[in-house]
VMD Tcl script that draws the C-alpha trace (Angstrom):
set ca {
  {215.83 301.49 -2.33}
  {218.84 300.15 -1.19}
  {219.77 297.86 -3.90}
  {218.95 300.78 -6.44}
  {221.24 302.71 -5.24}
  {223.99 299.88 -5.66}
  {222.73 299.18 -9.35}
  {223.15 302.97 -10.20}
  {226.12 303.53 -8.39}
  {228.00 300.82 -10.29}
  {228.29 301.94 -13.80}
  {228.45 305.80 -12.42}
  {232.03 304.73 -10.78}
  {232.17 302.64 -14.00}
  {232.22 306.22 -15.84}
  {234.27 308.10 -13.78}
  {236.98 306.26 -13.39}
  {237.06 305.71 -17.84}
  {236.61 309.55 -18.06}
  {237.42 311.80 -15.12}
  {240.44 308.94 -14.06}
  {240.98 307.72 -17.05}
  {241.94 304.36 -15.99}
  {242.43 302.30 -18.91}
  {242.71 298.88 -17.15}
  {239.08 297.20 -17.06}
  {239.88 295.09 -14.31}
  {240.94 297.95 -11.91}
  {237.99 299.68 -12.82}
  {236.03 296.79 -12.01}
  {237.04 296.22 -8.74}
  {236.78 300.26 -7.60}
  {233.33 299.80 -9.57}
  {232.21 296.82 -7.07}
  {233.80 297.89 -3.93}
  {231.97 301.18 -4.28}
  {228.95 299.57 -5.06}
  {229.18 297.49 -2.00}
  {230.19 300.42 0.02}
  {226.81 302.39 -0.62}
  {224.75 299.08 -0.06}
  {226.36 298.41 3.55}
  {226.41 302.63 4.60}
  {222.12 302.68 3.60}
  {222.04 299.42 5.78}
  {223.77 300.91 8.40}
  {221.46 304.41 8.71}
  {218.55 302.46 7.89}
  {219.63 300.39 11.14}
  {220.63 303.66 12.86}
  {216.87 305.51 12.20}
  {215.38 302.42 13.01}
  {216.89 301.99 16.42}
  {215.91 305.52 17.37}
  {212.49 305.26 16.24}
  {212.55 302.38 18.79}
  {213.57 304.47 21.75}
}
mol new
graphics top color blue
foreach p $ca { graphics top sphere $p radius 0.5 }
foreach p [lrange $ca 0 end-1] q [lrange $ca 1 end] { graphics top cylinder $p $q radius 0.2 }
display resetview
């Protein structure tokens, strides 16, 4: 689940940023493309962590 969400979040920022932002450089949009994708993939690791330690207790 986790890694879906990074694949489909990827080319959503990807479209935003061409049409609601219109940013026209590709490498700018690249790198808010990839650091959002990496944000959602560490914040689902994190809750998953989080609901896992208070299933535990």
């Amino acid at each position: 689940m986790q890694e879906l969400l990074t694949v489909i979040t990827y080319p959503i920022v990807w479209l935003i940023c061409s049409y609601l932002l219109k940013i026209e450089s590709g490498l700018a949009k690249l790198l808010i493309s990839v650091t959002a994708a990496v944000l959602v993939y560490v914040l689902f690791g994190m809750w998953q962590s989080q609901k896992e330690k208070h299933k535990e207790n």
